[in-house]
C-alpha positions in Angstrom: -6.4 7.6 14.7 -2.5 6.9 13.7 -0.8 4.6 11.4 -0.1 2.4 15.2 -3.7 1.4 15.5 -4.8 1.2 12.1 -2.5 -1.6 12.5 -3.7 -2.9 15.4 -7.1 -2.6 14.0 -6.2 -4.8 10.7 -4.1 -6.9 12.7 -7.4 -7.9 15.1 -9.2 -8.6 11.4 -7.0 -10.6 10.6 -7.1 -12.2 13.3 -10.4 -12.8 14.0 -10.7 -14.1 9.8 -8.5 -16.8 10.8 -5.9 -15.5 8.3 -3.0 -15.9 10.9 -3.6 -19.7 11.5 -1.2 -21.9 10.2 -3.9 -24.2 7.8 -5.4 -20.4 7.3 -5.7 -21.3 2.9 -4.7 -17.2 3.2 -1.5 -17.6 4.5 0.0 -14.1 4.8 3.3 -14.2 4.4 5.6 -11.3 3.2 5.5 -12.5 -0.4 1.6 -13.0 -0.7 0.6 -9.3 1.2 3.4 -8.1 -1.3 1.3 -9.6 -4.3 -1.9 -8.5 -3.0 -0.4 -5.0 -2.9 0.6 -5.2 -6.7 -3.2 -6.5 -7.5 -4.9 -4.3 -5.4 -3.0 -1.7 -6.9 -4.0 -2.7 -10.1 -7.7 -2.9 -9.2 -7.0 1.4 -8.4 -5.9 1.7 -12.3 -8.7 0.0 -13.6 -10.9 3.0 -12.3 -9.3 4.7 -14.4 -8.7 2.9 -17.5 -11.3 4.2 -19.9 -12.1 7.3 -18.2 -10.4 10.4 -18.7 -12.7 12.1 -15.1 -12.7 11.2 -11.9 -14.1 7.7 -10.9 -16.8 6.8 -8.6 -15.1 8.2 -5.2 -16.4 5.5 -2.9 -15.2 2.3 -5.6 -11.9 4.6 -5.5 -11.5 4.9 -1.7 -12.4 1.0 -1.2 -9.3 0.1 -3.2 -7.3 2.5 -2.1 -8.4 1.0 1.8 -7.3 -2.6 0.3 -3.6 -1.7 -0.3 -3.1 0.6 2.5 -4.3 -2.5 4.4 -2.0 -4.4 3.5 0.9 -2.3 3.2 0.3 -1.9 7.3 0.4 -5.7 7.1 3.2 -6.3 5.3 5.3 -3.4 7.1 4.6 -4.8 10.6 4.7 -8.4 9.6 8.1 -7.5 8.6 9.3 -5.7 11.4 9.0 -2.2 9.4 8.0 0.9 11.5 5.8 2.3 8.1 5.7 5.8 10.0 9.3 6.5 10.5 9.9 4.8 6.8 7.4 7.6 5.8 9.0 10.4 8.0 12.6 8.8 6.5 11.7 8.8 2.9 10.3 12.1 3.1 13.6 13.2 4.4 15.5 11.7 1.8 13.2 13.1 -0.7 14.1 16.5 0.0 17.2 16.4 -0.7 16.5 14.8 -4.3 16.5 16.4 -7.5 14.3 16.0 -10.8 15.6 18.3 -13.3 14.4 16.7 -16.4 11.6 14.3 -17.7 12.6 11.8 -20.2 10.4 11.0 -22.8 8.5 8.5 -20.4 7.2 11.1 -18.8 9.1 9.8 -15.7 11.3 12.2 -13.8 14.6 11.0 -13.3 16.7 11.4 -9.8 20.0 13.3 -10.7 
């Protein structure tokens, strides 16, 4: 299965919750699948928050499900082709450089 019908396969979820109607009370708009991406995203971290080993791996792969759903939501609600963003990035990534780590342990692009 590709990234093109995991779509479509969310999309028809969505659908069929009602979630594209417009008196839907989960209106998904661009701003609200971009907030559910932050909190699911935070739901991820909490797995890990006390515990220095590896979480339960099917409470793990639920959340990580949740925002890769709607990140394919909020890419194709917003015109995005995810896949050549991906491909793009990846590209552009290449050509990057971290030579150094600054005391925030994040590296920094040069």
């Amino acid at each position: 299965m590709d990234i093109a019908e995991l779509t479509r396969r969310m999309h028809d979820f969505v659908r069929a919750k009602g979630w594209y109607e417009p008196d839907t009370p989960h209106p998904q708009t661009p701003r609200n699948l971009a907030a559910s991406i932050c909190i699911e995203a935070a739901e991820i971290l909490e797995h890990f928050q006390w515990n220095g080993g590896m979480p339960d791996r099917d409470a793990l792969a639920g959340e990580l499900a949740d925002v890769a759903l709607y990140l394919l939501q909020l890419a194709s609600t917003s015109g995005i082709d995810l896949e050549r963003a991906i491909l793009d990035k990846l590209d552009q990534n290449y050509g990057r450089t971290w030579d150094h780590t600054p005391a925030s342990g994040t590296p920094t692009e040069d």
